[in-house]
N, C-alpha and C positions, 0 to 999 in steps of 0.2 A: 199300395203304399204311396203313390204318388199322388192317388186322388187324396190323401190324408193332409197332405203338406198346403198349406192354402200359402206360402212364397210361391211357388211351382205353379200355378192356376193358370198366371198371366202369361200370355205368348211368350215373350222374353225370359224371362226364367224355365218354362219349358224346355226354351231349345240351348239354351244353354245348359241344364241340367243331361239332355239328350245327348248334346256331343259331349261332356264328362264323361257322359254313362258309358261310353266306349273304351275310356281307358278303363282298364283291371285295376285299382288299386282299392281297398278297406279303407284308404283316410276318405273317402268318396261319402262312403256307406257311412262312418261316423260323423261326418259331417251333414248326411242329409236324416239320420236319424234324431240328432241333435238339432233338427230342425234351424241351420243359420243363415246366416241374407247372403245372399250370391256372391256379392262383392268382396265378404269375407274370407271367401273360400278361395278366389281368383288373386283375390291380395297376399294370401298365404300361401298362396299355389309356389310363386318366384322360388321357396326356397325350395324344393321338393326334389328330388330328383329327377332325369329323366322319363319317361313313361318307359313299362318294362314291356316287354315281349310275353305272347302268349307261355313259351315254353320256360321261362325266369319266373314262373311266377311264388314256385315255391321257395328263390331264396331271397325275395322280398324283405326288405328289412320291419315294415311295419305289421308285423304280426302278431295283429291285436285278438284274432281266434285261436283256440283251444288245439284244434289239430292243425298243425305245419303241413300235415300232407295234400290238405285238401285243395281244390282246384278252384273252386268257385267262389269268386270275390264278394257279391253278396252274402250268399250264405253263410260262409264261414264267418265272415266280419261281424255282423250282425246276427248271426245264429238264429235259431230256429225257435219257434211258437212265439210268446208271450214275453214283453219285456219284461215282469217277474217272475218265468220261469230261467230268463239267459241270465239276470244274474246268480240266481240259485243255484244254478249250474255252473259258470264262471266266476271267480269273484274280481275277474281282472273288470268286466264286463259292467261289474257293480259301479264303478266309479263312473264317476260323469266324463263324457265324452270329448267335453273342452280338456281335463285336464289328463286325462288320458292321451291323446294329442300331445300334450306339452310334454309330456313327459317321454313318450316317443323321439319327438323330436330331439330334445336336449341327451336324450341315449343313443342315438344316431350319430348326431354332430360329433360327442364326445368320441364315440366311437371311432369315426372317420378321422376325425383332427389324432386322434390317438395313432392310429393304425399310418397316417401320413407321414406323423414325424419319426416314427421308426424304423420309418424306409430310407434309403438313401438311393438319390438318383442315379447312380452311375451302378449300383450292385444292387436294389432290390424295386423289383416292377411296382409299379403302384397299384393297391390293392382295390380288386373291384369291390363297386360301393356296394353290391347287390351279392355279395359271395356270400359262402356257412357263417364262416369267420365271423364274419359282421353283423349276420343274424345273432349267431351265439352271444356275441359281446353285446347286441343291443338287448338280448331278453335279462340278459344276467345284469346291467346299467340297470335296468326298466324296476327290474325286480329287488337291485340295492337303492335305489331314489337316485337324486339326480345327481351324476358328475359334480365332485368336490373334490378341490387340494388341499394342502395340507394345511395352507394358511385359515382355512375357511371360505374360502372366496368360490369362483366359479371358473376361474381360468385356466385355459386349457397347459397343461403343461409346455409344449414347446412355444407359446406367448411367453408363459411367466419367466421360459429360461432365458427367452430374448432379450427382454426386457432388464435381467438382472445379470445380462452377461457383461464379464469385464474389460476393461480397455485394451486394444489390442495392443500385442507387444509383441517384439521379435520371437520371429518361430525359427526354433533350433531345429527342427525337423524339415527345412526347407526342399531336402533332395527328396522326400517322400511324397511332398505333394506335386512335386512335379512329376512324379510316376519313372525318376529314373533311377533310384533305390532299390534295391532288391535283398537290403540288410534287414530279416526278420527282426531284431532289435531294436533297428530305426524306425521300424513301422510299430511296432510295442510301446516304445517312446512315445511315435506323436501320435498312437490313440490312448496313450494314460496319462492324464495331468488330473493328478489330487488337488482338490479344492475350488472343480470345474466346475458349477451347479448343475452342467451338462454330462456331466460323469454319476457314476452309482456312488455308492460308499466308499468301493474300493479304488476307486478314480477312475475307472475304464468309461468311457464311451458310452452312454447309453444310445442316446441318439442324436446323429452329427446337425451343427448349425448350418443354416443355410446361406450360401455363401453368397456374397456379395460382387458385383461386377467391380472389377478394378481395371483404372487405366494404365497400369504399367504394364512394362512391355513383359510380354514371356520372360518366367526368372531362367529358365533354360538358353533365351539365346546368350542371358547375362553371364549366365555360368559358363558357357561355354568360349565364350569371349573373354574373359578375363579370369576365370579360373583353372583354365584347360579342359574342362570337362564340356563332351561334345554328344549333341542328341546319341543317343544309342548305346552311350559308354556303359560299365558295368556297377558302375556309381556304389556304394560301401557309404561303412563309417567315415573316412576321411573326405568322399566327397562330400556327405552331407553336410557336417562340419566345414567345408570350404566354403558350398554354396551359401549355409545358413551366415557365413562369415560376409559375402559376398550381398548381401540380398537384409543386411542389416542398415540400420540408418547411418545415410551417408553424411558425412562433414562436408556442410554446404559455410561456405565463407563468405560473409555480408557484403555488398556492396559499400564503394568507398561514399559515404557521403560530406556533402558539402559542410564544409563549420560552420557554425552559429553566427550569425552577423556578415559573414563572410558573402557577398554576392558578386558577379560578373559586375567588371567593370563596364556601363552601356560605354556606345560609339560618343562621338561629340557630335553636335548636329552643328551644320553649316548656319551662321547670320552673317551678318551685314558689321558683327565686331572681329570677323576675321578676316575682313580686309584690310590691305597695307595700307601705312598713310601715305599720300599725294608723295611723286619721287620729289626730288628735293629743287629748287629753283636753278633753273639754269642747264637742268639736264635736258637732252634732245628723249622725247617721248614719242610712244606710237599707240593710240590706243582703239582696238576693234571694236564694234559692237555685231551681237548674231542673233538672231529672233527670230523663230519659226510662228508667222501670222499668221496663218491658216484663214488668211481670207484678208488681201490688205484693203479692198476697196471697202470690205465691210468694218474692218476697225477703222479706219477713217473715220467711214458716215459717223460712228460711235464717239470717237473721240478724234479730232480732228488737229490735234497734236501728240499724236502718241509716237511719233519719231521726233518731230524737230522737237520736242522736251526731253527729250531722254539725248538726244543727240546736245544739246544746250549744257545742261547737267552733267555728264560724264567729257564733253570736253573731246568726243571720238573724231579721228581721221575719216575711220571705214565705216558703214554700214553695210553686215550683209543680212539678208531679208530671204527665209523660205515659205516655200506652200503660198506664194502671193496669188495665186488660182487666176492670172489674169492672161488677156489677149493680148497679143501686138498693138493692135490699132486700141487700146487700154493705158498703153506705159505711158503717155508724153499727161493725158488727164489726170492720171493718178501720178504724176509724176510732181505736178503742178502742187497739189492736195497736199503733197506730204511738208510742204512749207521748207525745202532746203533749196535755200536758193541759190546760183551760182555753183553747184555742186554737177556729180560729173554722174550719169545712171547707166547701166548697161543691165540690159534683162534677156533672160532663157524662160520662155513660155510653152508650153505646150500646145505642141501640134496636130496630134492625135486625137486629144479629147481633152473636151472643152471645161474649163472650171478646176481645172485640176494642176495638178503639179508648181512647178514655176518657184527661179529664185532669181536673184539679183544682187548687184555689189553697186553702193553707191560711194563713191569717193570726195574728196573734199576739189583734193590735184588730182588733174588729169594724169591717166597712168602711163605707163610706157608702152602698153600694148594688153589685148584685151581678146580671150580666149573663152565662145559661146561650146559647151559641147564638150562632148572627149576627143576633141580634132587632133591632127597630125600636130605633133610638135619637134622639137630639134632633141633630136637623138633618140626618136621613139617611132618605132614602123607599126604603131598601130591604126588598125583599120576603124573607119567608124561603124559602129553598129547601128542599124537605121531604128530599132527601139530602141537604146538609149538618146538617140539625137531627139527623137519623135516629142518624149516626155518633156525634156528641159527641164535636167536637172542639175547642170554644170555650168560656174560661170567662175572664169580664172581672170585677175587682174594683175599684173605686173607691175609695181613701185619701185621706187630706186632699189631697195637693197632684198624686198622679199616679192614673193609669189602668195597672194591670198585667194584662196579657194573657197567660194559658198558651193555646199552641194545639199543634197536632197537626196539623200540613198532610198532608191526602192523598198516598199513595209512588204514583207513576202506575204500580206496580207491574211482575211480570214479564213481560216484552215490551211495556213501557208500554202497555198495555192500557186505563190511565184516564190517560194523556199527556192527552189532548183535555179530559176534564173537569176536570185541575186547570189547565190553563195558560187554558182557554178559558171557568170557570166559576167553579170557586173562588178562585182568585187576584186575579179579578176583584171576587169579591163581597166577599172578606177585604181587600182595597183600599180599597174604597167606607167596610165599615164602619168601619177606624181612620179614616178623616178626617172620617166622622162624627163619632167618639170626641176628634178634637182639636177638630171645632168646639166643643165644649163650654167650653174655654179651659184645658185641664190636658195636659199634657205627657204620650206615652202611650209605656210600655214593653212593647216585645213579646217574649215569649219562649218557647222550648220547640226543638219539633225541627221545624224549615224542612222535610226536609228536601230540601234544596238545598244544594251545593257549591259557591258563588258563582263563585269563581276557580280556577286552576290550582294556585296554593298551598295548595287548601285540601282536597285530594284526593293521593294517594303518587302514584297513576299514572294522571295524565290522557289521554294518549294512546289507553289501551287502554280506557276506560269513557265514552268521547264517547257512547256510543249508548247506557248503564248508567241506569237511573232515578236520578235526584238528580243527574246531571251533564250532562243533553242540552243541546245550546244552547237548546231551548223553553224549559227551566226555568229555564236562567239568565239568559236574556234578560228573562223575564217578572221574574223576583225582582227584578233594575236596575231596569227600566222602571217596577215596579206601585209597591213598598215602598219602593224605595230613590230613586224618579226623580221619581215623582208623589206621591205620601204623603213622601216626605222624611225615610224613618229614616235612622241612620248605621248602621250596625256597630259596635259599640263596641270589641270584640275588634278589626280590623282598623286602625281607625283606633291605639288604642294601639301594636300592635304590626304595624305595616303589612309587614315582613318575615320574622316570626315564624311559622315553622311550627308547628301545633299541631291535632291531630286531636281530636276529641268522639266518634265511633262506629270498632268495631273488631267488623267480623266473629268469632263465635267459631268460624269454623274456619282450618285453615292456619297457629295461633298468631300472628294479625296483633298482637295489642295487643303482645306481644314484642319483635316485629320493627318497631312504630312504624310500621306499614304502614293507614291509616285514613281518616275520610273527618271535617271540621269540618261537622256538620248540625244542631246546636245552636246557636244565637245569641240575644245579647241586643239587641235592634234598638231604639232610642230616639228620640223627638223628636231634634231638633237643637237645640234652647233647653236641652237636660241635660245636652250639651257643654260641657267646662272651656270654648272661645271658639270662636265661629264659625269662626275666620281657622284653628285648631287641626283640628276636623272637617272641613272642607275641604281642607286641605293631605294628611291622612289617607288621604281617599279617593280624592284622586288619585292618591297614591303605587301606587295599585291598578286604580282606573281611570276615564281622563277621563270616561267617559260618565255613569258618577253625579253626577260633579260636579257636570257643565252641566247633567242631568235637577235635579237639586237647587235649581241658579238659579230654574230657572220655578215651584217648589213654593210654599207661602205663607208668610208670614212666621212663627218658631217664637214661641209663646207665651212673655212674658217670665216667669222662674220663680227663684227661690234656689236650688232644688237642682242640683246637676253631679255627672257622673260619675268618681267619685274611680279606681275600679280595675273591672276585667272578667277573672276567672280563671278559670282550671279547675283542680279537682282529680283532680289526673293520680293519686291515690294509692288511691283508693278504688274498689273492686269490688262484684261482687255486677247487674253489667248490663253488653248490651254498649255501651252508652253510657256517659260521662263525665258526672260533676254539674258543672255551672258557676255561676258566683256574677255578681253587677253591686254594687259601694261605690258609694253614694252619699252626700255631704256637702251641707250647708246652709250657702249661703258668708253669711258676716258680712253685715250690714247696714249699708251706708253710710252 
C-alpha cells in the first residue's frame, strides 16, 4: 500500500507517514487512502483528539468500520479486498473519504459540546471524549447528517443560549447559591424560571449557564454581616428572602458636584501694585534690604552696580547680603566694588570651606555694636558650637532702637543628609540666641534665607516636595514651633498679605522664574511689638495657621517700641541670582 502512494516515495513523507503509523487511529487509514499531502493531515491533525491507548481502542469515536469490536486499525477502517468490494459491502465506505471525515468530525464536536453543556461542574464529572456514550451519539449524529438547531443554523446549543441570554437581574434565590439554603422550595424556585431559553418548555433547567467570575465579595459574609445570618446557619425561606433583599441593588448617592460657572476662586499673585505708597513726608523711616547672591564677587564682575542701584532706588538704611561665598582677605576688594561709599560692612565668612556660605549687614550709620556668630550675648548662657561658628552664617547688628539679624540657615541638603543637624541643632541654638537678643529690651528683626517653606502657599507644588529639603514637615514644624511659637516672630510678608502668593527663589533650570513656578525662602521675621497692633498680627497668622497663634499666646510679652511695620516687599523686577531681593518699611509712629 505504501509503494502505491507516490506522496509517500520521498524520505520526508515517509517518515513522517512512519511515525503517524504508530498511532492507532482509522482517520490515519482514511486519510492515506484518499491519498492527501502531508501537510493536510498535520494541519487537521490540531483538532483531533488526544492519541488513544492500545486498550481504548474500541470506544474510539471515529468509527468509520463495520464491526466496533474489531481491533485492528487498518483493517477495519479501510476493510478488506478491493475498493469496489468495501463499498458493496459498506455503504458508509461508499462515500468519499474527505466528506466522511467531515461529517465525523461535526458528529463528534456536536456530540462533545452537547454532552459538555449538560454537565455541570460542581455535580456531574465531565464526560470522557472516548466513552460508549459518545460513540453512540456520534453513529446516531453521523447517520441523521450533521448537527442542526432549530433555527437552521449550525450552532451548538449552549452558544446559541449564551448569546440569547437575558440581562441579568436580581436573583430572589440568593441564599441557594450560596449553598446555605436547605429549603427544597428555594432550590425548586431558582432552578425554574419560565421564559429562560435555558430552561425546557416547562421552565426547569436544562442545562446551567456558566458562570462568570465576579469581583464582589462573598454574598455570605454580606449576609451574615448585616442580615444576621452566619456561615453554617440553617438558612430557609426567610433567610433567602433576607439575603436576596440584602444582595440587591444598592442606593449608591451621587457625588456633590460643582455648579455650572461656578469655579474656586485662584490666590492673588503678589506685583509690584501691592506695594504701599512712599510713607508720608516728614515721617522718620527705616528701610532694609536682603538678597541672597549666591556669589557676590561673581554678580559684580556681571553687573557691577547691582547694590548701589538697588540701594539708590529704594532709598535703604541696611543691606543685608547672603551666600556672598567669599574670604576674609576678599571683604575690603569687594567691598570696594559694590560702590557704597562711606557705608559701614561687617562680614561672616566661612572657615571650613572655601567658596561657600557667608553673609553680611552693611549699614549706612555706624551701629552700636556688632555680633559675628551665635556668640555669648547678655542674658543667654549659650555655648558656641564650633560648626556653626566654622560656616558663617550669623551676622547681628545693633541700631538705636532694633537688632537686625542676616542669617543663612543650613539647607539639610541632598537627601537631607544634615536634616538632623538643622532641625535638631541649629534651629535650636538660632532660637535660644534671638531671645537672648530680645531680653536685651529692643525689638529684633530677622532676615535672610530660612530656607524653609513654611506653608503650602508658599511653595508651586506641595505635594510632590513633602520629602524635598526646605519643605519636610521637620523643617516646618520646627520653624512654627522654635521662631514663630517660642521666640514669637511674625512673618511679616504673610501676615500683610495672608493670601498672597508670592515666590523669593526660582531654580535656574526648567525656566521656573518664567513660569512663576518657586519656592518663598526669604522672610523678614520680626518681634510682634513692630506690628501696626497686636489684634492685626494675630488675626494674620491665623488666617494661615492656628498653631502659631496659640504657640504665640505662651511667648512673652513684645517690648514696647515706636517703630511698626509699615510694608514687606519683594522685588520681583531684578535679576542677576536665583533668589529675589526683599525689602521691610518701617515708620516711627507719632508720639502721643
Amino acid at each position: 500500500m505504501i509503494l502505491l502512494h507516490k506522496t509517500l516515495i520521498s524520505s520526508p513523507n515517509f517518515l513522517r507517514w512512519v511515525k503517524a503509523a504508530h498511532v492507532p487511529r482509522p482517520f490515519l487509514a482514511l486519510c492515506l487512502a484518499s491519498s492527501p499531502r502531508a501537510r493536510r493531515y498535520f494541519k487537521e491533525r490540531a483538532g483531533v483528539p488526544p492519541p488513544l491507548s492500545l486498550t481504548d481502542r474500541q470506544n474510539r469515536p471515529f468509527a468509520a468500520f463495520s464491526s466496533p469490536s474489531s481491533s485492528a486499525p487498518f483493517g477495519s477502517a479501510m476493510g478488506t479486498g478491493s475498493p469496489r468490494a468495501r463499498r458493496a459491502s459498506d455503504p458508509v465506505a461508499s462515500e468519499s473519504p474527505k466528506s466522511s471525515k467531515k461529517a465525523e468530525f461535526a458528529a463528534v464536536a456536536a456530540a462533545t459540546v452537547d454532552a459538555t453543556d449538560r454537565g455541570s461542574a460542581a455535580a456531574i464529572a465531565p464526560a470522557a471524549p472516548h466513552g460508549p456514550e459518545v460513540v453512540a451519539k456520534a453513529q446516531v449524529t453521523r447517520e441523521a447528517g450533521t448537527a442542526t438547531s432549530d433555527d437552521g443554523g449550525s450552532i451548538p446549543t449552549a452558544k446559541r443560549a449564551r448569546k440569547e441570554r437575558p440581562a441579568k437581574q436580581g436573583f430572589t434565590a440568593a441564599a441557594v447559591m450560596t449553598g446555605n439554603s436547605t429549603d427544597p422550595a428555594a432550590e425548586a424556585a431558582a432552578n425554574t424560571q419560565p421564559g429562560n431559553p435555558e430552561c425546557g418548555p416547562s421552565g426547569a433547567k436544562s442545562s446551567p449557564a456558566r458562570a462568570r467570575k465576579s469581583r464582589a465579595k462573598p454574598a455570605t459574609a454580606v449576609v451574615g454581616k448585616k442580615g444576621g445570618l452566619e456561615d453554617g446557619g440553617t438558612g430557609g425561606k426567610e433567610d433567602a428572602e433576607a439575603a436576596a433583599a440584602l444582595l440587591g441593588p444598592r442606593e449608591v448617592k451621587p457625588k456633590a458636584k460643582a455648579k455650572r460657572g461656578q469655579k474656586a476662586e485662584p490666590l492673588s499673585q503678589y506685583s509690584v501694585a501691592l506695594r504701599k505708597p512712599h510713607p508720608p513726608e516728614g515721617s522718620s523711616v527705616l528701610k532694609i534690604l536682603s538678597w541672597n547672591v549666591a556669589g557676590l564677587r561673581a554678580l559684580l564682575k556681571k553687573q557691577p552696580d547691582a547694590i548701589s542701584s538697588l540701594v539708590e532706588r529704594e532709598g535703604v538704611e541696611v543691606v543685608c547680603l547672603q551666600e556672598h561665598k567669599l574670604q576674609d582677605n576678599h571683604t575690603v576688594e569687594v567691598a570696594d566694588m559694590m560702590g557704597l561709599k562711606g557705608w559701614h560692612h561687617h562680614w561672616a565668612c566661612s572657615m571650613g570651606k572655601l567658596g561657600y556660605s557667608g553673609v553680611s549687614v552693611h549699614t549706612r550709620t555706624k551701629p552700636l555694636s556688632v555680633v559675628v556668630g551665635l556668640g555669648p550675648c547678655a542674658g543667654c548662657s549659650l555655648e558656641a558650637d564650633p560648626e556653626h561658628e566654622l560656616e558663617g552664617r550669623v551676622v547681628t547688628v545693633e541700631l538705636r532702637s532694633v537688632f537686625v539679624v542676616s542669617v543663612y540657615v543650613p539647607n539639610s541638603g541632598e537627601g537631607l543628609k544634615r536634616l538632623d543637624y538643622r532641625i535638631n541643632r541649629w534651629d535650636g541654638a538660632f532660637a535660644k540666641y534671638i531671645k537672648g537678643l530680645e531680653a536685651r529690651g529692643k525689638p529684633v528683626i530677622v532676615t535672610g534665607d530660612l530656607n524653609c517653606a513654611h506653608h503650602e502657599i508658599d511653595i508651586h507644588a506641595p505635594k510632590t516636595n513633602l520629602r524635598s529639603a526646605g519643605f519636610t514637615v521637620e523643617e516646618r514644624e520646627s520653624f512654627g514651633r522654635l521662631l514663630l511659637g517660642e521666640v514669637g516672630l511674625v512673618d511679616t510678608f504673610r501676615v500683610l498679605f495672608p493670601g498672597t502668593v508670592a515666590y523669593t527663589y526660582f531654580t535656574r533650570r526648567f525656566n521656573c522664574r518664567a513660569q512663576n513656578k518657586g519656592w518663598r525662602l526669604d522672610y523678614f521675621l520680626t518681634s510682634g511689638a513692630l506690628m501696626p497692633s497686636a489684634t492685626a498680627a494675630a488675626a494674620g497668622e491665623e488666617a494661615v495657621d492656628d498653631a502659631d497663634t496659640k504657640e504665640k499666646e505662651k511667648a512673652a510679652p513684645p517690648t514696647p517700641t515706636p517703630w511698626r511695620v509699615y510694608d514687606s516687599w519683594i522685588l520681583q523686577d531684578v535679576y542677576g541670582s536665583d533668589h529675589l531681593p526683599l525689602g521691610l518699611t518701617l515708620i516711627q509712629a507719632a508720639e502721643s
